[in-house]
PQR file of N, CA, C, O and H, with PARSE charges and radii, in Angstrom:
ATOM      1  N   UNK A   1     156.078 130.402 129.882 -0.4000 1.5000
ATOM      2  CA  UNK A   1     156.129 131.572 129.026 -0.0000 2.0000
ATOM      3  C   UNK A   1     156.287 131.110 127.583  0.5500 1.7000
ATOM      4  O   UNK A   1     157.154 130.260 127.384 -0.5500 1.4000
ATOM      5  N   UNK A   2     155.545 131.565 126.507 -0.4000 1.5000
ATOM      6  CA  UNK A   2     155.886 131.769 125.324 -0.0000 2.0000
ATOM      7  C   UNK A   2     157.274 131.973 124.724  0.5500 1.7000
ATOM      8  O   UNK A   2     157.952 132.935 125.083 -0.5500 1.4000
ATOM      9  H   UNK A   2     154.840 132.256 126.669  0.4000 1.0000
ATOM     10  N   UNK A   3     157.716 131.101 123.825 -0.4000 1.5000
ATOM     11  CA  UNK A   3     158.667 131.572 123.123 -0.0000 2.0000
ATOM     12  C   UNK A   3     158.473 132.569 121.975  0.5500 1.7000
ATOM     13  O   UNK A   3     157.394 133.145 121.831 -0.5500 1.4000
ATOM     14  H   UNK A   3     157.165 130.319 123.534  0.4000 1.0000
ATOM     15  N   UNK A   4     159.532 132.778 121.143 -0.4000 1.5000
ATOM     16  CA  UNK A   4     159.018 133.918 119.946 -0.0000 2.0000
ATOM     17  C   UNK A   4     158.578 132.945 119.118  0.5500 1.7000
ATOM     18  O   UNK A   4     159.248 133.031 118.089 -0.5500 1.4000
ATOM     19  H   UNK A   4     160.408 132.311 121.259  0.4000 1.0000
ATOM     20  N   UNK A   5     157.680 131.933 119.026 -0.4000 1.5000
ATOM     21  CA  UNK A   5     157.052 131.230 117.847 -0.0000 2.0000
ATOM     22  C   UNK A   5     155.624 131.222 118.035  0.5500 1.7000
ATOM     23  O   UNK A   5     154.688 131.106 117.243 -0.5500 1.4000
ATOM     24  H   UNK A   5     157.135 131.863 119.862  0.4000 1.0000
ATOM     25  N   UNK A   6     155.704 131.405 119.523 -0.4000 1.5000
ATOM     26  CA  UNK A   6     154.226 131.818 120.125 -0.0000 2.0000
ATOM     27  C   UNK A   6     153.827 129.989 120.847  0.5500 1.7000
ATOM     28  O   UNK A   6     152.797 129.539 121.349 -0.5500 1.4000
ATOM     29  H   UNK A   6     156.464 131.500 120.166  0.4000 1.0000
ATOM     30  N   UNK A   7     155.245 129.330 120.563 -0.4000 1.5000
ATOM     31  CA  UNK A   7     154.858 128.187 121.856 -0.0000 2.0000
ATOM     32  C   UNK A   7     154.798 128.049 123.325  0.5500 1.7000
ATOM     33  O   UNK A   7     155.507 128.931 123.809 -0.5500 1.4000
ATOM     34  H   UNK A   7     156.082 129.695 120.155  0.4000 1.0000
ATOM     35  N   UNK A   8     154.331 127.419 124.116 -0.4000 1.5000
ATOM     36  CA  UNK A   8     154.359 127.345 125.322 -0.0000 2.0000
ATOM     37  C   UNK A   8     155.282 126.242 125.978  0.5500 1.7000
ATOM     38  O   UNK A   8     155.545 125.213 125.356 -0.5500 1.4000
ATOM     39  H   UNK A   8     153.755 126.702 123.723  0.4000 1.0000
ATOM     40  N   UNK A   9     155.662 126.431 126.978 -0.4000 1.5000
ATOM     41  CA  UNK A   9     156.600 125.561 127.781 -0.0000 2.0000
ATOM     42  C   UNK A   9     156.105 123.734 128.321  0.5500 1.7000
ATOM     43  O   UNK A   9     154.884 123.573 128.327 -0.5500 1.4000
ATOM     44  H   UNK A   9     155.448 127.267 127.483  0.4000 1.0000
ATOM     45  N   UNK A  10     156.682 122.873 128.604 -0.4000 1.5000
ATOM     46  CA  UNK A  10     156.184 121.737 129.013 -0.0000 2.0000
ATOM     47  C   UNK A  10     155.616 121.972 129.855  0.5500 1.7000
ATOM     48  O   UNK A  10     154.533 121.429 130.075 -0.5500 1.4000
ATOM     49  H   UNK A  10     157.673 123.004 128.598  0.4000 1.0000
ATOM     50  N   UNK A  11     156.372 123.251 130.958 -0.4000 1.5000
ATOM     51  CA  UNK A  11     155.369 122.919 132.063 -0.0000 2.0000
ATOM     52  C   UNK A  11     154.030 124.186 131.614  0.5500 1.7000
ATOM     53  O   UNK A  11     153.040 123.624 132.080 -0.5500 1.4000
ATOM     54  H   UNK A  11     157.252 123.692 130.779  0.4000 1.0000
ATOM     55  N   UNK A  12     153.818 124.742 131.354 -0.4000 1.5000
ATOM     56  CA  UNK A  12     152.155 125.834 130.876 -0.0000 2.0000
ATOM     57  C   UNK A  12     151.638 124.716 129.832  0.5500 1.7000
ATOM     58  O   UNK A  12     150.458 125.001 129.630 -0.5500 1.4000
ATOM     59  H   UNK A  12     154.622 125.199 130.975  0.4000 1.0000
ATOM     60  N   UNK A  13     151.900 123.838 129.252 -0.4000 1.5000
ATOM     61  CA  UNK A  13     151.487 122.771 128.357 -0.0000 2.0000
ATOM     62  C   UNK A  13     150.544 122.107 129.452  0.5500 1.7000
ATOM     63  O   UNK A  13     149.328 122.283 129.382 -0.5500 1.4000
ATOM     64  H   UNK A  13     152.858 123.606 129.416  0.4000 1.0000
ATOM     65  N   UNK A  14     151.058 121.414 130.369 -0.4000 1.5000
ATOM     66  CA  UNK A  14     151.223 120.378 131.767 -0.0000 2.0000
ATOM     67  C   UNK A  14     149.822 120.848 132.561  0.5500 1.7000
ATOM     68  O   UNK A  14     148.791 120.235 132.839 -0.5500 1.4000
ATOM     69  H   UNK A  14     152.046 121.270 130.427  0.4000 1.0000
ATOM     70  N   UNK A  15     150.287 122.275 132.803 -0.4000 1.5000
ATOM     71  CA  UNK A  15     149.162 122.858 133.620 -0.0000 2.0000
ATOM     72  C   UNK A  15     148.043 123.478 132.635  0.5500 1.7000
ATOM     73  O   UNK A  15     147.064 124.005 133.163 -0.5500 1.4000
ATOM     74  H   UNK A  15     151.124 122.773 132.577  0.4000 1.0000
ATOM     75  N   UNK A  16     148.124 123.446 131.475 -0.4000 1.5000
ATOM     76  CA  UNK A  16     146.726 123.680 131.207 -0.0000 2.0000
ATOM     77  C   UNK A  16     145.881 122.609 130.746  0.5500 1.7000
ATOM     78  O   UNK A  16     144.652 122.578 130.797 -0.5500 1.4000
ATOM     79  H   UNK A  16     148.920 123.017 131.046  0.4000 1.0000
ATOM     80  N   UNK A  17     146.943 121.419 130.129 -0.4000 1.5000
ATOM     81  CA  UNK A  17     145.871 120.052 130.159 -0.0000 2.0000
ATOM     82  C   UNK A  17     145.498 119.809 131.322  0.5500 1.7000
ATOM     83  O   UNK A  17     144.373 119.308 131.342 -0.5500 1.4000
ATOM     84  H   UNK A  17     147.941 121.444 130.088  0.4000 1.0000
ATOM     85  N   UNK A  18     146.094 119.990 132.589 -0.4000 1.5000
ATOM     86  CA  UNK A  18     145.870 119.534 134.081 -0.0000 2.0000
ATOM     87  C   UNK A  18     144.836 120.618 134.473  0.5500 1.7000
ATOM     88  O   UNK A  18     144.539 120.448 135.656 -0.5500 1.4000
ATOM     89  H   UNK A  18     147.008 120.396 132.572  0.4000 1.0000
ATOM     90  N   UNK A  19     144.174 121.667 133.933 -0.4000 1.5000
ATOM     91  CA  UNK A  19     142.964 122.453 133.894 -0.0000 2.0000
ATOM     92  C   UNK A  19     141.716 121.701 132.956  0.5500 1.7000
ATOM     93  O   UNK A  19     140.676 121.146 133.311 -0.5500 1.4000
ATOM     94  H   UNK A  19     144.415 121.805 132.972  0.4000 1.0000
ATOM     95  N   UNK A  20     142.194 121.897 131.870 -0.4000 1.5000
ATOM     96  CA  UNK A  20     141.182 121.148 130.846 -0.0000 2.0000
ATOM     97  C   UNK A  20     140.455 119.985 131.556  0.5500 1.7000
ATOM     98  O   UNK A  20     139.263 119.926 131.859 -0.5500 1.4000
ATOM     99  H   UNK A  20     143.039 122.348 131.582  0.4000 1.0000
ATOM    100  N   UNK A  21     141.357 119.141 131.739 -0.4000 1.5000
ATOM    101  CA  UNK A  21     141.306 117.790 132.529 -0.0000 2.0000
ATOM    102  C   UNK A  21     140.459 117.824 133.573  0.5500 1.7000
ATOM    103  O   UNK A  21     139.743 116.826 133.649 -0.5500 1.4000
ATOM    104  H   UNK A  21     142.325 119.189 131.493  0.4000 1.0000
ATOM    105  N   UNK A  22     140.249 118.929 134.693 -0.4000 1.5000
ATOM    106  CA  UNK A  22     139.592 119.178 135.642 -0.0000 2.0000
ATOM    107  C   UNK A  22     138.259 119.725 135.207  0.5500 1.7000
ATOM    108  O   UNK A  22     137.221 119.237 135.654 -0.5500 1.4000
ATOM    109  H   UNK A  22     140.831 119.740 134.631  0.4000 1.0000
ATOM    110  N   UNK A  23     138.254 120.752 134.325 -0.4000 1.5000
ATOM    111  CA  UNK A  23     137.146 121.173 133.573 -0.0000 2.0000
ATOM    112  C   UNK A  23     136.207 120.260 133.313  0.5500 1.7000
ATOM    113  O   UNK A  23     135.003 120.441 133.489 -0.5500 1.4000
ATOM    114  H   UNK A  23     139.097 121.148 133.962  0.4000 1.0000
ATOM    115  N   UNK A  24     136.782 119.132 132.835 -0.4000 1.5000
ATOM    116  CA  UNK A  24     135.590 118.178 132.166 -0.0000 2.0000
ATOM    117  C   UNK A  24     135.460 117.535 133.264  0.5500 1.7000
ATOM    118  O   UNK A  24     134.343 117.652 133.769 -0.5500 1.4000
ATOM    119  H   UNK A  24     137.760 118.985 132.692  0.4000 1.0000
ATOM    120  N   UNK A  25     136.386 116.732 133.963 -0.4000 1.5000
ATOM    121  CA  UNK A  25     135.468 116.024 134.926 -0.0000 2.0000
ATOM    122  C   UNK A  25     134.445 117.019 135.756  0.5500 1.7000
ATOM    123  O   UNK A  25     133.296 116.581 135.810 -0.5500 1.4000
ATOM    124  H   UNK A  25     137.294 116.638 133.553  0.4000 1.0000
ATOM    125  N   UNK A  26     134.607 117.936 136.232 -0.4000 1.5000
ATOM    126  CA  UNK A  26     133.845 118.715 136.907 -0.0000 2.0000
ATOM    127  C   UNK A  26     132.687 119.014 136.202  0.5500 1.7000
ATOM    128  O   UNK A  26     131.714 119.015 136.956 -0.5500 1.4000
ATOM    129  H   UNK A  26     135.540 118.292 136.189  0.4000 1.0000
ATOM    130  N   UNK A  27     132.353 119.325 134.783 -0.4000 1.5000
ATOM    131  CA  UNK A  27     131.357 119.818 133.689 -0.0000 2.0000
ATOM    132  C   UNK A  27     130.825 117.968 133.799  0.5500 1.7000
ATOM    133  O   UNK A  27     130.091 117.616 134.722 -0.5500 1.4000
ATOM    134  H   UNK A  27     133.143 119.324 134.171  0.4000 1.0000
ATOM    135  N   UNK A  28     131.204 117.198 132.990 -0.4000 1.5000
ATOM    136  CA  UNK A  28     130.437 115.518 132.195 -0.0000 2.0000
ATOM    137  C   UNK A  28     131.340 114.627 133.192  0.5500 1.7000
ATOM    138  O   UNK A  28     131.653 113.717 132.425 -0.5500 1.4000
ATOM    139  H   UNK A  28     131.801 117.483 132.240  0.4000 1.0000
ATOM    140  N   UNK A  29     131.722 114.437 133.962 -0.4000 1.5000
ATOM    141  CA  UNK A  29     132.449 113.516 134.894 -0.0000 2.0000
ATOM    142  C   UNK A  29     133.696 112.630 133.914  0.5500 1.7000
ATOM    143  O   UNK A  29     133.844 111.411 133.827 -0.5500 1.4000
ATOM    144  H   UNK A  29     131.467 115.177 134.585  0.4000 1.0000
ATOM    145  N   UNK A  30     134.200 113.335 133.489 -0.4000 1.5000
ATOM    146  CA  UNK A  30     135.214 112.825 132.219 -0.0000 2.0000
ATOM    147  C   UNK A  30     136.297 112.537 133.213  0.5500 1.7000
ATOM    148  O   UNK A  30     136.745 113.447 133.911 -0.5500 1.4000
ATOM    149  H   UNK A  30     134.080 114.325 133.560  0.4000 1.0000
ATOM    150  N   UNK A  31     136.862 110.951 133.330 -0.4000 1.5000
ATOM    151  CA  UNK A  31     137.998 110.807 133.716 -0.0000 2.0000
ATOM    152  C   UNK A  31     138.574 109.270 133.285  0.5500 1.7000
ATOM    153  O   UNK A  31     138.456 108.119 133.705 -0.5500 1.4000
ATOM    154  H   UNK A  31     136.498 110.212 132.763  0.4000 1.0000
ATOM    155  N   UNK A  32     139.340 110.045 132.072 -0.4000 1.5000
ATOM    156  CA  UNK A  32     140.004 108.968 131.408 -0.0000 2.0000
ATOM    157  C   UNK A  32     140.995 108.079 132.530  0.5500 1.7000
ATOM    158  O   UNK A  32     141.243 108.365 133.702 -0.5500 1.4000
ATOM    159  H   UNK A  32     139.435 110.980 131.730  0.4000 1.0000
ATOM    160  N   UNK A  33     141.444 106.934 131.739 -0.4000 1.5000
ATOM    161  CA  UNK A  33     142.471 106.128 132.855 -0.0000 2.0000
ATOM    162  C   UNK A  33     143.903 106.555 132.334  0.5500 1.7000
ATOM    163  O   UNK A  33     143.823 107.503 131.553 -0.5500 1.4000
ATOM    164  H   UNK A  33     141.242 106.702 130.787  0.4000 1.0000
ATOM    165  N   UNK A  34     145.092 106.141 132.542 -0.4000 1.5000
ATOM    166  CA  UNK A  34     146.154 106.896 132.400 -0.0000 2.0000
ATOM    167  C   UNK A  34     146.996 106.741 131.113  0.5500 1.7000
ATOM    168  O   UNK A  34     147.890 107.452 130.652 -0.5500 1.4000
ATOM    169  H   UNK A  34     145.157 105.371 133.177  0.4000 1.0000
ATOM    170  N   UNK A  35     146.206 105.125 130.495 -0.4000 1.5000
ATOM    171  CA  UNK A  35     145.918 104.277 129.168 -0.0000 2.0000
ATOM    172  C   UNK A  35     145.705 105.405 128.539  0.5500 1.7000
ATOM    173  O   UNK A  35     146.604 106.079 128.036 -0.5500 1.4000
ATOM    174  H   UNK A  35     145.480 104.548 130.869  0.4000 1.0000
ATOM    175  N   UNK A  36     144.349 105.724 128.521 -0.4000 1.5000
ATOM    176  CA  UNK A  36     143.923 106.382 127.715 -0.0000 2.0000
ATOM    177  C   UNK A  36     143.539 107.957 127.179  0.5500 1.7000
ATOM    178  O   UNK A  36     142.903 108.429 126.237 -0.5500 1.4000
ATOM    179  H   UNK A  36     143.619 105.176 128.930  0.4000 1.0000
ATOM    180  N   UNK A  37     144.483 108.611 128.612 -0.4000 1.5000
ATOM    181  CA  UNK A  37     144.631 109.706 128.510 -0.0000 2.0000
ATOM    182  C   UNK A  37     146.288 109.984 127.485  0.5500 1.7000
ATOM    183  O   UNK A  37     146.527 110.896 126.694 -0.5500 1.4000
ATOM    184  H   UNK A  37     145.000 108.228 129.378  0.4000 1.0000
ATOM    185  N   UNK A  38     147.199 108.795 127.913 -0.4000 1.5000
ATOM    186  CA  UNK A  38     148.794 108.771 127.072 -0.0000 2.0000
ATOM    187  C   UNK A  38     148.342 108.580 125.590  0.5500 1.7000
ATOM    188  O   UNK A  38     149.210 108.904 124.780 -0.5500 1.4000
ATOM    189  H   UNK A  38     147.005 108.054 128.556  0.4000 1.0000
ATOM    190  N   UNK A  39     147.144 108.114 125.051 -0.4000 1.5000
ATOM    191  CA  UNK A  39     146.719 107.754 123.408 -0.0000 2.0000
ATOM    192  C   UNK A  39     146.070 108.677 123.396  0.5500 1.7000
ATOM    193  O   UNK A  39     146.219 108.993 122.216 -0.5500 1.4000
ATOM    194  H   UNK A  39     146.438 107.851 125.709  0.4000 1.0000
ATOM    195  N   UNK A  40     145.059 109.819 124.033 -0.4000 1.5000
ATOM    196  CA  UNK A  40     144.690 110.670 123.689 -0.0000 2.0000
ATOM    197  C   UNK A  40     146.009 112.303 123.126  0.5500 1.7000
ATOM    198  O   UNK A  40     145.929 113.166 122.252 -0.5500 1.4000
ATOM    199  H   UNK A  40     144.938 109.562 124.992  0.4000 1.0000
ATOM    200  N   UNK A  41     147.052 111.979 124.203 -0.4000 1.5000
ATOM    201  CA  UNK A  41     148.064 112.823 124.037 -0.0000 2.0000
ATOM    202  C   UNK A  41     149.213 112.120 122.744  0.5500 1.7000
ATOM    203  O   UNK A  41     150.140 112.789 122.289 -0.5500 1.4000
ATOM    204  H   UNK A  41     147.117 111.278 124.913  0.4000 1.0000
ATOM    205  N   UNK A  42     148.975 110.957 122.389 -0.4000 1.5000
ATOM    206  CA  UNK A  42     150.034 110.608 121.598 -0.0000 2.0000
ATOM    207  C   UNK A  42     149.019 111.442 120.092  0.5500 1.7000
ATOM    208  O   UNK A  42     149.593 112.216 119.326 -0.5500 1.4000
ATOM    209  H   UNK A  42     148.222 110.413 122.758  0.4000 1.0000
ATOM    210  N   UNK A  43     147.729 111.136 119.953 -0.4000 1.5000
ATOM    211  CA  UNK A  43     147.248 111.429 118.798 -0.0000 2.0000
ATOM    212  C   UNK A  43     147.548 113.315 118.969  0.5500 1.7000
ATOM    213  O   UNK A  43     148.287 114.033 118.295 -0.5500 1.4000
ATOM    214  H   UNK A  43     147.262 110.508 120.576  0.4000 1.0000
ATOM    215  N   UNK A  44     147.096 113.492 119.554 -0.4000 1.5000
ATOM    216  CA  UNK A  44     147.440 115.177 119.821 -0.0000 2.0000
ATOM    217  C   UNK A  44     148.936 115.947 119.112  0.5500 1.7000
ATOM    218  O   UNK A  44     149.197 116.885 118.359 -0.5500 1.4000
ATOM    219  H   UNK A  44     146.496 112.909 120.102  0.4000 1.0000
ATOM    220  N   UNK A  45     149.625 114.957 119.840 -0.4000 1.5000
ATOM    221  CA  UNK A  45     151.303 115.073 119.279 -0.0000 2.0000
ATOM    222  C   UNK A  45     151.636 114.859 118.067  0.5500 1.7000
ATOM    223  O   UNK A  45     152.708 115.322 117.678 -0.5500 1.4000
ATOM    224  H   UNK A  45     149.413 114.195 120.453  0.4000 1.0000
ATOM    225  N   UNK A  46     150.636 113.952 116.989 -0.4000 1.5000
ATOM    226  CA  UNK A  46     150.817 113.202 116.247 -0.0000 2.0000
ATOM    227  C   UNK A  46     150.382 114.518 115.197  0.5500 1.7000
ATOM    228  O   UNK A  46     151.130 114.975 114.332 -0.5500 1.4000
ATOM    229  H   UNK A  46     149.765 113.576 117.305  0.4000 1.0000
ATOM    230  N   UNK A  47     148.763 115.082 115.546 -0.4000 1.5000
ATOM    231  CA  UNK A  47     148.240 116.243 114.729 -0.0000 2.0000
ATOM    232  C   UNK A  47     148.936 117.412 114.940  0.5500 1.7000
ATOM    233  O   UNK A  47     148.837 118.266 114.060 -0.5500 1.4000
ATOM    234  H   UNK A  47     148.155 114.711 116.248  0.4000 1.0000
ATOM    235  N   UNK A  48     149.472 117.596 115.697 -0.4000 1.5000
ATOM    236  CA  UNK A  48     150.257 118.965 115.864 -0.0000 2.0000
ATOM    237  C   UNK A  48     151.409 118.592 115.170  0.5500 1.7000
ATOM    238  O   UNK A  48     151.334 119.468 114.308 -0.5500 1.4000
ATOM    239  H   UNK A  48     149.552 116.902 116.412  0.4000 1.0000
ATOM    240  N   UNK A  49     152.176 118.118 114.948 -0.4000 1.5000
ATOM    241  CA  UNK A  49     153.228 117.674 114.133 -0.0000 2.0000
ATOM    242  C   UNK A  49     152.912 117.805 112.711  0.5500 1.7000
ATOM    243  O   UNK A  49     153.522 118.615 112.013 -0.5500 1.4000
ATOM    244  H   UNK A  49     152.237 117.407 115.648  0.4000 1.0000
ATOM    245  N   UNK A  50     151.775 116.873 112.136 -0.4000 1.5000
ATOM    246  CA  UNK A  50     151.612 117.370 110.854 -0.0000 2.0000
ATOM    247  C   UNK A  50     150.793 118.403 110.472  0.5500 1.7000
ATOM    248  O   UNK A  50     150.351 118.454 109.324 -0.5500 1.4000
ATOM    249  H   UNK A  50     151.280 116.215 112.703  0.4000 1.0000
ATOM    250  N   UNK A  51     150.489 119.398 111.468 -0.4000 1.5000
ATOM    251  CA  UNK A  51     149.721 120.305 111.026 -0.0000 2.0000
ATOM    252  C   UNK A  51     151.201 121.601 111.193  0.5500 1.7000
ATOM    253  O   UNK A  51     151.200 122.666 110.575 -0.5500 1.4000
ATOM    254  H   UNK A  51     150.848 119.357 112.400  0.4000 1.0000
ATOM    255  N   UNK A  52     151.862 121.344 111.753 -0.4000 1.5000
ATOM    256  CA  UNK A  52     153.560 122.309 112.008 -0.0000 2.0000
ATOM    257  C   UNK A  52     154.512 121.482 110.778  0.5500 1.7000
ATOM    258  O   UNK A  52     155.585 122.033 110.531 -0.5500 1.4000
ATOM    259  H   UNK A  52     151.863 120.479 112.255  0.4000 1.0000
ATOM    260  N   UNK A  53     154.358 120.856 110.395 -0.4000 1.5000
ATOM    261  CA  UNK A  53     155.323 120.346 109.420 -0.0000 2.0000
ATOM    262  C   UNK A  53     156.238 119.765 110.129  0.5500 1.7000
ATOM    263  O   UNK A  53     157.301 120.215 109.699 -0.5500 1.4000
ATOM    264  H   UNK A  53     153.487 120.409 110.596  0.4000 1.0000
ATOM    265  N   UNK A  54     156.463 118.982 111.015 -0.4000 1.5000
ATOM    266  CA  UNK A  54     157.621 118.865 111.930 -0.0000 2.0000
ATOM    267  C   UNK A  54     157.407 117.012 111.365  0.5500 1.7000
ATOM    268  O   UNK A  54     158.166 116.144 111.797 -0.5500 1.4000
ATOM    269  H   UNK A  54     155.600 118.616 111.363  0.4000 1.0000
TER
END
């Protein structure tokens, strides 16, 4: 569930990359290794941070 900032929880975070994730392999056979899915999520963390000011 949403908080009042309009964020989502670790776990609705969890399960919708764990959708996305399925999406693509199923669409372009996209299946990163676990390397390079943790550097895809570190840069993610990295832009959301300076795009929130955090």
């Amino acid at each position: 569930m949403s908080d009042t900032h309009g964020r989502i929880s670790e776990a609705e975070r969890a399960e919708h990359a764990a959708k996305a994730l399925a999406a693509l392999k199923k669409w372009n056979g996209y299946a990163p290794t676990a390397a390079q899915q943790q550097d895809v999520d570190s840069e993610l963390d990295r832009r959301l941070a300076q795009a929130t000011g955090e």
